[in-house]
The first five atom37 places (N, CA, C, CB, O) and aatype in JSON, in Angstrom:
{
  "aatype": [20, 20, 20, 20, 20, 20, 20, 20, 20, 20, 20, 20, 20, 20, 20, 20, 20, 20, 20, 20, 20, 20, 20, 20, 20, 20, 20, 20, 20, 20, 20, 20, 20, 20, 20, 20, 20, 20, 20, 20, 20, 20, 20, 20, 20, 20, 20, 20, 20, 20, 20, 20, 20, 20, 20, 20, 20, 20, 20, 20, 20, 20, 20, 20, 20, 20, 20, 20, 20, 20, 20, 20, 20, 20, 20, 20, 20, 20, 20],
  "atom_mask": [
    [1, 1, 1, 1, 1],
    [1, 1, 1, 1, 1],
    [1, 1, 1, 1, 1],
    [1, 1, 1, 1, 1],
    [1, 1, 1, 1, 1],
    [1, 1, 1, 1, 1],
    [1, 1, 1, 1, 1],
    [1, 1, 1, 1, 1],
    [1, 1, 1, 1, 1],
    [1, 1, 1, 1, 1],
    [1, 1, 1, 1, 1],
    [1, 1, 1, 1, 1],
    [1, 1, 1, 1, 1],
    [1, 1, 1, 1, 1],
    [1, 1, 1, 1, 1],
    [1, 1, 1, 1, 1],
    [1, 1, 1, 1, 1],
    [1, 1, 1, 1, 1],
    [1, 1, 1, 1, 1],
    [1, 1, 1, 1, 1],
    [1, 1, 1, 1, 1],
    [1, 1, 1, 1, 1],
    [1, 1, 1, 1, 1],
    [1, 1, 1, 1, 1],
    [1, 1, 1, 1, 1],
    [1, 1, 1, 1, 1],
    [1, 1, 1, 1, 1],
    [1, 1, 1, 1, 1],
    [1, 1, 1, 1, 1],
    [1, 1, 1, 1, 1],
    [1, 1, 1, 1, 1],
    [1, 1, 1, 1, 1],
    [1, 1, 1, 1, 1],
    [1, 1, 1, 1, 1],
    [1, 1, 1, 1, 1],
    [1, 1, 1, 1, 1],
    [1, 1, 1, 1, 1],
    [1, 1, 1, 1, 1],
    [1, 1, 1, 1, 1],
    [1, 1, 1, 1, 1],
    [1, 1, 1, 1, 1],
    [1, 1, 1, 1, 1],
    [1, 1, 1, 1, 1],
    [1, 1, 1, 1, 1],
    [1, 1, 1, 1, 1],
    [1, 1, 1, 1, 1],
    [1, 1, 1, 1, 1],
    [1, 1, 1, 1, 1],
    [1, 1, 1, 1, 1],
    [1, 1, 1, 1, 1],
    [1, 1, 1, 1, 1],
    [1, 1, 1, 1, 1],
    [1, 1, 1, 1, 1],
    [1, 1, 1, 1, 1],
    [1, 1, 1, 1, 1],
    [1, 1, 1, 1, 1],
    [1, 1, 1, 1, 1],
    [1, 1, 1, 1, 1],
    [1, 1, 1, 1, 1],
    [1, 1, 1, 1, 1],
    [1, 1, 1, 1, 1],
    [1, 1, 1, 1, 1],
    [1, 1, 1, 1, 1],
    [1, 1, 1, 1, 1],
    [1, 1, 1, 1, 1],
    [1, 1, 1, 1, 1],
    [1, 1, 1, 1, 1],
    [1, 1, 1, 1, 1],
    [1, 1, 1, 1, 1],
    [1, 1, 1, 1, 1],
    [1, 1, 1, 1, 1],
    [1, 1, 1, 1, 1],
    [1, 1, 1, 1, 1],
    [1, 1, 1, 1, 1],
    [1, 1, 1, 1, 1],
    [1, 1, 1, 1, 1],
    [1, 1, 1, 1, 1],
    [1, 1, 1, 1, 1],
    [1, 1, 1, 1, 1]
  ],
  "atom_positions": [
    [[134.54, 126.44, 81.24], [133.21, 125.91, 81.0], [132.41, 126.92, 80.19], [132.5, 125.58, 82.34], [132.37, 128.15, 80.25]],
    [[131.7, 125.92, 79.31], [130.88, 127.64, 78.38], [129.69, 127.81, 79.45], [129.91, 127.38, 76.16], [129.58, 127.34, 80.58]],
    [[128.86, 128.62, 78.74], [127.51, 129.16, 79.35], [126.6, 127.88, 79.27], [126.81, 130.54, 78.43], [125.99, 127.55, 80.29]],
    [[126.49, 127.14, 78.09], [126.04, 126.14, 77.86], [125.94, 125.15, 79.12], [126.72, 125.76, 76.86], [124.88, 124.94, 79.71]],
    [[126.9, 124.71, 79.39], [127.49, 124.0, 80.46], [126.85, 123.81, 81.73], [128.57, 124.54, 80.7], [126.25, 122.87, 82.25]],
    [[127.33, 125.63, 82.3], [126.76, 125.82, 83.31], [125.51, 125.69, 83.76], [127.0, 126.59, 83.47], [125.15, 125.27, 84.86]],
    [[124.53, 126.27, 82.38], [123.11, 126.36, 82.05], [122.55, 125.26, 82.45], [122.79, 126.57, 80.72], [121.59, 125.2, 83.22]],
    [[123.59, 123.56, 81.52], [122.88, 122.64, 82.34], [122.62, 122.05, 83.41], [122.92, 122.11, 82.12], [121.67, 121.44, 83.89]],
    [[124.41, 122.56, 83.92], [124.4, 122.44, 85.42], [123.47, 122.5, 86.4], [125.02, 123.15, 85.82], [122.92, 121.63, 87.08]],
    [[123.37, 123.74, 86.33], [122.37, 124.23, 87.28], [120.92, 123.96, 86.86], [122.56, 125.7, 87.49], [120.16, 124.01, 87.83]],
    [[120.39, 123.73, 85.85], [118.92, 123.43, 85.62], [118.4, 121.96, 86.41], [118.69, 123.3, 83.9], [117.31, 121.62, 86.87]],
    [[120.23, 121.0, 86.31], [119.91, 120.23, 87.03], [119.84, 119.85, 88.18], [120.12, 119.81, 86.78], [119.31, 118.78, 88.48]],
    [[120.34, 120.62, 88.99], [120.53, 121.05, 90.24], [119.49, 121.37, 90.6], [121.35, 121.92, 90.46], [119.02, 120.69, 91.51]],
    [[118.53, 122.71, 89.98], [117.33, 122.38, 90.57], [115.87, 121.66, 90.51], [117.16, 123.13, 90.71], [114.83, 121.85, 91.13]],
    [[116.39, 120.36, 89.07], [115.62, 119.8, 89.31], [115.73, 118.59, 90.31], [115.28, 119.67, 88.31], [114.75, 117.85, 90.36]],
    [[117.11, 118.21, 91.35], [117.6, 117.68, 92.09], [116.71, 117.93, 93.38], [118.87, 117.99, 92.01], [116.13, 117.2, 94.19]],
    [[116.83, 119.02, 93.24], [116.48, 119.81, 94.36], [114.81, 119.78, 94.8], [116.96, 121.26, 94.0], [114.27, 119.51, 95.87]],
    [[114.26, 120.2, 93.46], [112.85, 120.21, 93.82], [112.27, 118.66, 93.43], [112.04, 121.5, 92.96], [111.16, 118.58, 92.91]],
    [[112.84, 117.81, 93.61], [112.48, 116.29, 94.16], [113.18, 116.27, 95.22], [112.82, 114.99, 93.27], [112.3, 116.08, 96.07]],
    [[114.48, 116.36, 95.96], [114.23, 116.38, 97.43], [113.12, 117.13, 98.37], [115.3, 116.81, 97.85], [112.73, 116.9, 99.51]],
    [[112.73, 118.24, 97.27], [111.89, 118.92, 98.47], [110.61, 118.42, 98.37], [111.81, 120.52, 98.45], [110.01, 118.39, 99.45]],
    [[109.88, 117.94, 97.19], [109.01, 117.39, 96.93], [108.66, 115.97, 98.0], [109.26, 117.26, 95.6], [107.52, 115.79, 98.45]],
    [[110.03, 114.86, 98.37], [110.42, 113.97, 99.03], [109.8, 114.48, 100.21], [111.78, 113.7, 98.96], [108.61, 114.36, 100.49]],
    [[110.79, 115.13, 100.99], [110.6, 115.83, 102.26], [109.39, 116.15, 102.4], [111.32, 116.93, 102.45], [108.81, 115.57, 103.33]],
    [[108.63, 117.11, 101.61], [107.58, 117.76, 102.11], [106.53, 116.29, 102.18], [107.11, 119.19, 101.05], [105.79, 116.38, 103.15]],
    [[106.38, 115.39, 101.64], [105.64, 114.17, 101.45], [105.8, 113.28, 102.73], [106.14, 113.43, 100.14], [104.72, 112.92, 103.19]],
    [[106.71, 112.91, 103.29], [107.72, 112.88, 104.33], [107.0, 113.53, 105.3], [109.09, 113.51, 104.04], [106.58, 112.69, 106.09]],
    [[106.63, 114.79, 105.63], [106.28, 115.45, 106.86], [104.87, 115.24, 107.05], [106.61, 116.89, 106.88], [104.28, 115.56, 108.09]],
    [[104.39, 114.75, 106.14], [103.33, 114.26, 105.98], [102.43, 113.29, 106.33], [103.4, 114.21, 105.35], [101.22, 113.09, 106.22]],
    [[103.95, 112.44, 107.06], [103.58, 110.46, 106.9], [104.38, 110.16, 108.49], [104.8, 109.23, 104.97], [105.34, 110.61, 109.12]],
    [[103.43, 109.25, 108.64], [104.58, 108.97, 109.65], [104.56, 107.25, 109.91], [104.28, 109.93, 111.24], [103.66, 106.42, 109.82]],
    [[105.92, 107.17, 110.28], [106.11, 105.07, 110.02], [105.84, 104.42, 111.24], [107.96, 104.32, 109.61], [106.23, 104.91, 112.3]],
    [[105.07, 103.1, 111.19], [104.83, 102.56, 112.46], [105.35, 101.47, 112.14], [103.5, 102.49, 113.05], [105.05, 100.83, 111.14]],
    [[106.43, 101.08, 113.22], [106.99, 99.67, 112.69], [105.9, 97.89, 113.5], [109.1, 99.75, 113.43], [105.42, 97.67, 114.61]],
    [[105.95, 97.17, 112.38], [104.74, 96.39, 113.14], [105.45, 95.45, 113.38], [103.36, 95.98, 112.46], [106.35, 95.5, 112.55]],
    [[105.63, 94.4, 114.18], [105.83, 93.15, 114.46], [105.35, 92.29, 114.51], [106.1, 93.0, 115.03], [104.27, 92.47, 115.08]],
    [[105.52, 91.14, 114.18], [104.61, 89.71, 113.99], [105.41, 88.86, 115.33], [104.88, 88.74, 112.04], [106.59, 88.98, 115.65]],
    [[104.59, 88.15, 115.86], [104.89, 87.55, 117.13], [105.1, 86.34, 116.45], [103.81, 87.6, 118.37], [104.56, 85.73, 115.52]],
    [[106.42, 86.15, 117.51], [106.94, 84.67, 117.42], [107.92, 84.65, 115.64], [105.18, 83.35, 117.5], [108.41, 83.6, 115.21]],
    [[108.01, 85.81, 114.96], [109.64, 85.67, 114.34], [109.54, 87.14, 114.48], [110.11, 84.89, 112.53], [108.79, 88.02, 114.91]],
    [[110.91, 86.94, 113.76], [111.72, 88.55, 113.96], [111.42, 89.28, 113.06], [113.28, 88.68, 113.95], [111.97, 90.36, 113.33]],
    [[110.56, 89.43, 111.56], [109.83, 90.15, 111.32], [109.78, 91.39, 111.39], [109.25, 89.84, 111.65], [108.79, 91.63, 112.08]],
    [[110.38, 92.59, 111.0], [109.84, 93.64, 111.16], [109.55, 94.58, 110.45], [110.22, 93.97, 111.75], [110.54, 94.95, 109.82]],
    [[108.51, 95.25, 110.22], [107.76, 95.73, 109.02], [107.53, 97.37, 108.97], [106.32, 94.99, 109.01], [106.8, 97.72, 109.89]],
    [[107.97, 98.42, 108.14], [107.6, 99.85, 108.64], [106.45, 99.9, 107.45], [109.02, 101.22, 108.63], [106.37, 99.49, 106.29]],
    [[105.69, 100.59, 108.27], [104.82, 100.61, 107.23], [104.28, 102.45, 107.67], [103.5, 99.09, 107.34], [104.01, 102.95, 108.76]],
    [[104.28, 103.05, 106.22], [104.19, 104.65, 106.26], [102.98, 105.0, 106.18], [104.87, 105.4, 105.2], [102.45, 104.7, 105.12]],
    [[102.17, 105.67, 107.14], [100.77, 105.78, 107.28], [100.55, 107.24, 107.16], [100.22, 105.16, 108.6], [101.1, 108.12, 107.82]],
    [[99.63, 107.38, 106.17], [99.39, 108.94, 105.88], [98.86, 109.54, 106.94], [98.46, 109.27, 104.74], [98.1, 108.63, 107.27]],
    [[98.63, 110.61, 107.97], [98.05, 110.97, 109.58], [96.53, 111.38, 108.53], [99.14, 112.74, 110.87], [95.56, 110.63, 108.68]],
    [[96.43, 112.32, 107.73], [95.12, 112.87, 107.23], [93.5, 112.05, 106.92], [95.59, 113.4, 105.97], [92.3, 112.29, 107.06]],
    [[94.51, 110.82, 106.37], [93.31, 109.78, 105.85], [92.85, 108.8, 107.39], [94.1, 108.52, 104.31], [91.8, 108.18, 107.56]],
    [[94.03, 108.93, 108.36], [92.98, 108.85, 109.1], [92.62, 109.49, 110.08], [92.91, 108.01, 109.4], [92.55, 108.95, 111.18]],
    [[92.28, 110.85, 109.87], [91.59, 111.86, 110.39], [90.63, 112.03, 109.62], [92.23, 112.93, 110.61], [89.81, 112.78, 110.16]],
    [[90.25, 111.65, 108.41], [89.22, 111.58, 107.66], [88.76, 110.54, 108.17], [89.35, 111.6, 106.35], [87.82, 110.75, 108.94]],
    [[89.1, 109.37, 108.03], [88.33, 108.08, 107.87], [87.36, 108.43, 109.57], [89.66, 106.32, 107.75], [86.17, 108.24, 109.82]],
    [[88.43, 108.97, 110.45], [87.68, 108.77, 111.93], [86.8, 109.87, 112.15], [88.72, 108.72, 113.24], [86.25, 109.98, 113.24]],
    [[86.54, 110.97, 110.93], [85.48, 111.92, 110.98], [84.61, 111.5, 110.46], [85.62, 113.04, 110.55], [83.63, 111.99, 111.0]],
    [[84.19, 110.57, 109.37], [83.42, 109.86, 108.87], [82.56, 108.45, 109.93], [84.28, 109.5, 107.73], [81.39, 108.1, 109.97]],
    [[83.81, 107.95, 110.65], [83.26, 106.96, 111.63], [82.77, 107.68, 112.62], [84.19, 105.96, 112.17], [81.61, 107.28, 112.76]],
    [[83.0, 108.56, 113.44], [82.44, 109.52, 113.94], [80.92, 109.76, 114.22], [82.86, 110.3, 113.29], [80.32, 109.61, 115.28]],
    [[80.33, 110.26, 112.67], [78.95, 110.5, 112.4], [78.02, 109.16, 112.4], [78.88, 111.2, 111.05], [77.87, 108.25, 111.59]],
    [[77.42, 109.46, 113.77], [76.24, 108.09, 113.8], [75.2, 107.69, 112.48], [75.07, 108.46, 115.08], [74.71, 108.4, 111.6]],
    [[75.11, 106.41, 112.72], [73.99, 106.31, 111.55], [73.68, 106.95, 110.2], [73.01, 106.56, 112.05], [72.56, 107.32, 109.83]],
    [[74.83, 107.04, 109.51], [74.85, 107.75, 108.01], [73.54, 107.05, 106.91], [76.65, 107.37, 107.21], [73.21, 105.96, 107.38]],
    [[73.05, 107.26, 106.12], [72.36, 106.56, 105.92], [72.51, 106.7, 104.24], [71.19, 106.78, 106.71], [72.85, 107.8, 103.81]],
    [[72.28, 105.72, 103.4], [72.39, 105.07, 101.72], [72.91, 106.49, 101.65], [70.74, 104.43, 100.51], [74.06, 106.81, 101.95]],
    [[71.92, 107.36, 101.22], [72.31, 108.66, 100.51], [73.74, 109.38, 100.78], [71.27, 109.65, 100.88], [74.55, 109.54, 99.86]],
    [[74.06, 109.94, 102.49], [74.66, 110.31, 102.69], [76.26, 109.72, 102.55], [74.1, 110.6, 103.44], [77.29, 110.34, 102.26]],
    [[76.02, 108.02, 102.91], [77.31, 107.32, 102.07], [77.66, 107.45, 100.54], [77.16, 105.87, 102.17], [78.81, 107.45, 100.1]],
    [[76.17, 107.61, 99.55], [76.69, 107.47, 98.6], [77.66, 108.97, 97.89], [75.58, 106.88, 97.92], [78.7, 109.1, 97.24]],
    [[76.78, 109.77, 98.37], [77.72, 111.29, 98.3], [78.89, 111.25, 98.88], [77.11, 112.54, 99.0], [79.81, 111.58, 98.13]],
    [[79.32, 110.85, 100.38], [80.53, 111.09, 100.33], [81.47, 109.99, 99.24], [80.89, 111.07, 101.79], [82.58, 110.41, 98.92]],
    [[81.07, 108.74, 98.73], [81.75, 108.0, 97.83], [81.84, 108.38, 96.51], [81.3, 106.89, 97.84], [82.76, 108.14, 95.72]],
    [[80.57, 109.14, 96.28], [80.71, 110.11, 95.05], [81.83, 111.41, 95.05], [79.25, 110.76, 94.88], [82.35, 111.6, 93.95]],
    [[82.26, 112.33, 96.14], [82.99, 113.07, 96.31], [84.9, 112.34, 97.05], [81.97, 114.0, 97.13], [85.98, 112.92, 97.12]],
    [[84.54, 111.11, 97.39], [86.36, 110.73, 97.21], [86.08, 110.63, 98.45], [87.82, 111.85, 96.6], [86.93, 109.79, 98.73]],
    [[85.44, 110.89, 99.62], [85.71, 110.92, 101.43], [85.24, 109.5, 101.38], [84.63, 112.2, 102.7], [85.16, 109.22, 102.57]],
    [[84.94, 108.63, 100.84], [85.2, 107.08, 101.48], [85.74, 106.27, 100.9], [84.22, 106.34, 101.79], [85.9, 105.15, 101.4]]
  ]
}
């Protein structure tokens, strides 16, 4: 095998690599709740990010937000 070869070998290898890890790390991230629909067999996983809703329930959280304070957090991405 020349140098060539190998060179590509392995470049692709770790670009193999750093999309499994990319995968994974995204993955540890999420976690699946499988849902069921009553009365058929139905069954649905559905991958729920844990963060967004630890956001969403820090936001529900705070009593009585009022125009302004909604519109800032919608201006900054938290709603």
């Amino acid at each position: 095998m020349s140098f060539e070869t190998i060179k590509v070998l392995f470049l692709s290898l770790m670009v193999a690599a750093l999309c499994v890890g990319f995968y994974l790390l995204g993955r540890s991230h999420a976690e699946v709740k499988i849902v069921k629909e009553k009365g058929e067999e139905i069954i649905k996983e559905v991958e729920v990010i844990k963060y967004v809703e630890q956001k969403k329930a820090e936001i529900w959280s705070k009593p009585n937000a009022s125009d302004a304070e909604l519109v800032s957090l919608f201006m900054q991405g938290e709603l």
